[in-house]
C-alpha positions as CSV (number, residue, x, y, z in Angstrom):
1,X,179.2,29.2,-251.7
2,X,178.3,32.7,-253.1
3,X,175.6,31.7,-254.8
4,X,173.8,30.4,-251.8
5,X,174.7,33.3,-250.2
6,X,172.7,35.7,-252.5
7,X,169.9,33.2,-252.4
8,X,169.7,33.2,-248.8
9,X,169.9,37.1,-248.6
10,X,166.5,37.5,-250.9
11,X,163.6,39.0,-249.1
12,X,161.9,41.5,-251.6
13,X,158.2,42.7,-251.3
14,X,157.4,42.1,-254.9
15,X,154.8,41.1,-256.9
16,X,154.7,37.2,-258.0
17,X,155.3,38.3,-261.2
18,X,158.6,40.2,-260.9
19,X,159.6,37.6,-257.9
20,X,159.6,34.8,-260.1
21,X,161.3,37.0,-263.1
22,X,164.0,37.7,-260.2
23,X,164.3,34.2,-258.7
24,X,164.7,32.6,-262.3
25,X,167.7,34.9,-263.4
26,X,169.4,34.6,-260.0
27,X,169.0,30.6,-259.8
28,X,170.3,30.8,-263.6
29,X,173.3,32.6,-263.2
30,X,174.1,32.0,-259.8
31,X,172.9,28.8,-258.6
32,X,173.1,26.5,-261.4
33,X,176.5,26.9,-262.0
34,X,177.8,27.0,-258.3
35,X,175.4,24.2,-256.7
36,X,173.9,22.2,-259.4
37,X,170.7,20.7,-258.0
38,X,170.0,22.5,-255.0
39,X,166.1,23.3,-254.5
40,X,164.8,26.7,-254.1
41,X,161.9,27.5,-251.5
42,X,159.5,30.1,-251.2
43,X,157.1,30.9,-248.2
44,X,155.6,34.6,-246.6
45,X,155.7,35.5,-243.4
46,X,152.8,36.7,-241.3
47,X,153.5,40.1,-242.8
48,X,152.9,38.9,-246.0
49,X,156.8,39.2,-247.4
50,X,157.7,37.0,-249.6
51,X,160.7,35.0,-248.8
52,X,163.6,32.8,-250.8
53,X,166.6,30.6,-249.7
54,X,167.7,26.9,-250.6
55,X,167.1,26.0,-246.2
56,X,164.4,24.4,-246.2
57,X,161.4,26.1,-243.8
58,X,158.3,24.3,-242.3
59,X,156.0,27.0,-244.4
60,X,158.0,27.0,-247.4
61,X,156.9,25.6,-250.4
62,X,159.5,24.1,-253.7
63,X,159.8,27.1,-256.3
64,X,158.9,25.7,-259.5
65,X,161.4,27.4,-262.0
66,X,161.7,26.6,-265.6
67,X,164.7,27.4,-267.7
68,X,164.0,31.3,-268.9
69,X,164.2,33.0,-271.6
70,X,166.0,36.5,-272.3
71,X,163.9,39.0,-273.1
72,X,164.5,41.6,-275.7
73,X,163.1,45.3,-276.7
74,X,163.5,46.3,-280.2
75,X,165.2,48.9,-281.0
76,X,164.3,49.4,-285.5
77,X,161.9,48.3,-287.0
78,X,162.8,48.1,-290.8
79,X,159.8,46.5,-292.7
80,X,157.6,43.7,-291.7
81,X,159.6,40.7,-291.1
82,X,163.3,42.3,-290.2
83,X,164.1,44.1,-287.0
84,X,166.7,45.0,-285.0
85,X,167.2,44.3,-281.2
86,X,169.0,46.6,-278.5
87,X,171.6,43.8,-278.7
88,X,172.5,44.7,-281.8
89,X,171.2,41.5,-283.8
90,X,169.5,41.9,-286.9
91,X,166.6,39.7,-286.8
92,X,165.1,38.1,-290.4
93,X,161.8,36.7,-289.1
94,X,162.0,32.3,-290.5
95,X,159.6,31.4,-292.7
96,X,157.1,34.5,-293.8
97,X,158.1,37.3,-296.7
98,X,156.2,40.6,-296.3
99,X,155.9,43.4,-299.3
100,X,159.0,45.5,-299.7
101,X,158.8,49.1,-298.2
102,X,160.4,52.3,-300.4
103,X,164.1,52.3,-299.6
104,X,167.2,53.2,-301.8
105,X,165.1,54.5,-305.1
106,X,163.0,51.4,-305.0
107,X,159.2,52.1,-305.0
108,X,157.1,50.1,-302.4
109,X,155.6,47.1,-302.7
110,X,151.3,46.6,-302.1
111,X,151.3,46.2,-298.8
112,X,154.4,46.8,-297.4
113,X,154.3,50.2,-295.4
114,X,150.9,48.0,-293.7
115,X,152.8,45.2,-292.6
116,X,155.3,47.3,-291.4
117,X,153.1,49.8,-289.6
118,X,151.2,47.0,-288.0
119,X,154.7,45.3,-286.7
120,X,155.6,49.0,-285.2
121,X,152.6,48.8,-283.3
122,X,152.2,45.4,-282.2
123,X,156.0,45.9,-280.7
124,X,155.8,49.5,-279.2
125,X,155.5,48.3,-275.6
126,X,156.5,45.1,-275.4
127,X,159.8,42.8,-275.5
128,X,160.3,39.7,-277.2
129,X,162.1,36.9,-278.0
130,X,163.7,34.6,-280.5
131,X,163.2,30.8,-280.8
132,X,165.5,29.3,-283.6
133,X,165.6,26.7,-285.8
134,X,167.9,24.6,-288.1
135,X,169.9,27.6,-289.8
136,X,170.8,30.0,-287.2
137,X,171.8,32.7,-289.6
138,X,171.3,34.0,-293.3
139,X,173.8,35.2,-295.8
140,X,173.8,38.2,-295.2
141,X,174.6,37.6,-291.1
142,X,171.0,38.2,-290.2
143,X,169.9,36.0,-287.2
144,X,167.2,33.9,-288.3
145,X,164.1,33.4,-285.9
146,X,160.6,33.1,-285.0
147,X,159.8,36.4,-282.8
148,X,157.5,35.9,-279.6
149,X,155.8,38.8,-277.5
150,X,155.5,38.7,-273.9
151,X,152.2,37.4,-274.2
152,X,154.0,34.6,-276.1
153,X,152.4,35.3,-279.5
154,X,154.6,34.4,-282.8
155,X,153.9,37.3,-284.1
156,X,155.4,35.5,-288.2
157,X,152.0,33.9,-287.5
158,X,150.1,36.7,-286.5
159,X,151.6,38.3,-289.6
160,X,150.4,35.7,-292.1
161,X,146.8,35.6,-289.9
162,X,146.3,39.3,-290.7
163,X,147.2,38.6,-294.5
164,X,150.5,40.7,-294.0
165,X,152.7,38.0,-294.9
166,X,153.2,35.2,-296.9
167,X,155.0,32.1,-296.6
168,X,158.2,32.1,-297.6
169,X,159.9,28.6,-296.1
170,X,163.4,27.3,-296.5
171,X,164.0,24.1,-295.4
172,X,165.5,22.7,-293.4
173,X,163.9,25.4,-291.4
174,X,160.6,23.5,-290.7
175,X,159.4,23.9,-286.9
176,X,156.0,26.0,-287.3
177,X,155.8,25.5,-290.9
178,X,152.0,23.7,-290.4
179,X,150.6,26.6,-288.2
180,X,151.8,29.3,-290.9
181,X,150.2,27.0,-293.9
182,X,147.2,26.8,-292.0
183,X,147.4,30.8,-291.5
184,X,147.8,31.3,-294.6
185,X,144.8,29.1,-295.8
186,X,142.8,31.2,-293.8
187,X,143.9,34.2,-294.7
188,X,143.4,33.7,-298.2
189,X,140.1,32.2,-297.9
190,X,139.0,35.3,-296.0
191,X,140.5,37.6,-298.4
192,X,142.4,39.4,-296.2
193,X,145.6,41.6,-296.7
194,X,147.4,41.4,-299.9
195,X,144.9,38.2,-300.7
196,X,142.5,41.0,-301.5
197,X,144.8,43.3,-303.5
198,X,144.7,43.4,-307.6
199,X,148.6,43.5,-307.2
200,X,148.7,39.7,-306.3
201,X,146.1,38.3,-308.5
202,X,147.1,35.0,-310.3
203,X,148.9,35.7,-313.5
204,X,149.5,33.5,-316.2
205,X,153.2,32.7,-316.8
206,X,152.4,33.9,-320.7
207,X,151.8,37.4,-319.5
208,X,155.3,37.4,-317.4
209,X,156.8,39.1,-320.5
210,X,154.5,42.0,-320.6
211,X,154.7,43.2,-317.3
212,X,157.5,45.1,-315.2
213,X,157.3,43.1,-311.6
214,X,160.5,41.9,-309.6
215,X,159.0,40.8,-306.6
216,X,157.1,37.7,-305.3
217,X,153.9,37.2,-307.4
218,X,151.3,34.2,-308.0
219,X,152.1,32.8,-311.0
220,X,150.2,30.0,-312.5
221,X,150.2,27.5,-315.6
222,X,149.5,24.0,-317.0
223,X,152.9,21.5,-316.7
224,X,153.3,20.1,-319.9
225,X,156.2,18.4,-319.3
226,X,158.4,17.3,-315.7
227,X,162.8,17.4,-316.5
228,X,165.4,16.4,-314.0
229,X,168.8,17.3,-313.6
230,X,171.2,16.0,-310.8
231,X,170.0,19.3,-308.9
232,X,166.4,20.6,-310.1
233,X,163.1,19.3,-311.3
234,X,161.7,21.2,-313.7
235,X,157.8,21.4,-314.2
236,X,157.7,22.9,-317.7
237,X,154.9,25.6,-318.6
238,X,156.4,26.6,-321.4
239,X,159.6,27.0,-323.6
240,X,159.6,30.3,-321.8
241,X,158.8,29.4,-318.3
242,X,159.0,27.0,-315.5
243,X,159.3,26.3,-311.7
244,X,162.3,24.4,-310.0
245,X,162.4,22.2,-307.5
246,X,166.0,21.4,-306.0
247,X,166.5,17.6,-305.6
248,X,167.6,17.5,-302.0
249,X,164.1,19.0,-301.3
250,X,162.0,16.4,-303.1
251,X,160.7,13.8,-300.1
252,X,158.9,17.0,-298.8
253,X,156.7,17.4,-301.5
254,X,153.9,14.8,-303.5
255,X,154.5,12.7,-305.9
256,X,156.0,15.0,-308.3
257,X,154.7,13.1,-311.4
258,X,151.4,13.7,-309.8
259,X,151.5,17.5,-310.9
260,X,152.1,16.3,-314.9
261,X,148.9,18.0,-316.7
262,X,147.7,20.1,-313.7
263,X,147.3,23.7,-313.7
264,X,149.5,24.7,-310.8
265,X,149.6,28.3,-309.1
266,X,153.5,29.0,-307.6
267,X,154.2,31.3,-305.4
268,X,157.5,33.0,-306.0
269,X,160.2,35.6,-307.1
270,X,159.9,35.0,-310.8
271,X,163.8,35.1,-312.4
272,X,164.1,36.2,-316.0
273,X,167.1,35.2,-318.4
274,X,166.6,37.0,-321.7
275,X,163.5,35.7,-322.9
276,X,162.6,32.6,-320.0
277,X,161.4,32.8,-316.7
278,X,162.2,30.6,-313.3
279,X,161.0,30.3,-310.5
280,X,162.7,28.5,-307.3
281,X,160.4,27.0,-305.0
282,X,162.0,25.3,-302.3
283,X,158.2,24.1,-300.4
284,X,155.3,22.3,-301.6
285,X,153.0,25.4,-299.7
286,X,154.8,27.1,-302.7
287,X,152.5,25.2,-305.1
288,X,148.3,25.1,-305.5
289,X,146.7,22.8,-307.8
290,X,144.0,24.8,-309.0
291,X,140.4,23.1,-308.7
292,X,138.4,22.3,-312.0
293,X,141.4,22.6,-314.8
């Protein structure tokens, strides 16, 4: 078959390295499909060469080869969670926000030229890959992902580690949501990042009117009052402001009459209809109960 042919006919003096990068994309595309589960061996000679072929030799050893992955480089880098790869994709990194940059006569966010500045380095010489999750792609026909080096760091968590990022997580897209929460704990408690800028202080819902802010903020209030509809639960602040909570969402999150009286902090992109003020929250990490009130 021709795809033990090329196996037979690999004798490379390579590193281990690039010998098991080689080996892995042959037997992927070559010997998978023509031979199904033929073994691949490895041995040296007394030269030290190293030597591949699916015959088995007295010397030679089983190659252990585990599915691969493809590689990528980047090719933009448009702010801190959204790249684009020499494939072409647009990649929206899954479950992270980071600060707006300046682009089309909007002003930058706090933080935003950082995070992106810190993504342009940490990607300059390296490639990477995606792992997915749930929802492969967004509205907006951006593919959705977590983004590894190729030192395999998730660099949406290294994002939120360096207080970068924020969480921003939409079920049912839910695979390293614990590490990131625990990130972001830390990140918080250490002050780092944005946690340490007056820009994202806590803000009482009753100042939302007095202030000029579209983007995410930290938001907090006492709930004086939980409504339900047949698609949101509202936890009433105010006759002026609240936080919603779509139904389909609810076994994720506590007891929800459990935050009735609390002073909550939310985490959000406050929306504003004349006078009242929303915000979506799709995660319990999206919600503090503030100690002592």
């Amino acid at each position: 078959m021709q795809g033990k042919q090329i196996i037979r006919s690999l004798s490379f003096k390579l590193n281990v390295k690039r010998c098991q990068w080689v080996c892995g994309l042959l037997i992927l595309s070559l010997v998978i499909p023509a031979c199904g589960d033929s073994k691949v061996y490895e041995w040296h000679d007394n030269q030290g060469s190293e030597h591949y072929s699916d015959r088995f030799n007295v010397n030679a050893k089983v190659l252990d080869i585990k599915p691969g992955y493809g590689f990528y480089s980047v090719k933009k880098i448009y702010d801190g969670d959204t790249v684009q790869l020499d494939d072409g994709r647009k990649i929206r990194f899954l479950g992270i926000n980071t600060p707006e940059i300046s682009h089309r006569g909007k002003q930058a966010e706090a933080g935003g030229q950082e995070a992106k500045d810190w993504l342009i380095k940490k990607l300059a010489h390296t490639r990477v890959r995606l792992e997915l999750d749930a929802e492969k792609t967004d509205k907006y026909g951006r593919t959705l992902a977590y983004l590894f080096d190729e030192n395999n760091e998730l660099i949406n968590l290294s994002l939120v580690q360096q207080g970068l990022a924020t969480l921003s997580i939409y079920p049912p897209n839910l695979l390293y949501v614990n590490e990131l929460m625990a990130a972001q704990k830390q990140a918080e408690q250490n002050k780092r990042g944005i946690w340490a800028l007056a820009d994202y202080a806590v803000m009482p819902f009753s100042q939302l009117a007095e202030v000029e802010h579209s983007g995410w903020m930290r938001l907090s209030g006492k709930v004086l009052d939980i409504r339900t509809t047949s698609r949101f639960i509202y936890l009433i602040f105010s006759s002026q402001s609240d936080a919603r909570i779509e139904s389909k969402w609810l076994p994720l999150f506590p007891d929800i009459k459990s935050y009735l009286g609390k002073t909550l902090e939310v985490r959000g992109w406050p929306n504003r209809r004349e006078a009242h003020f929303s915000v979506l929250i799709r995660h319990p990490s999206a919600i503090k109960i503030l100690p002592g009130l």
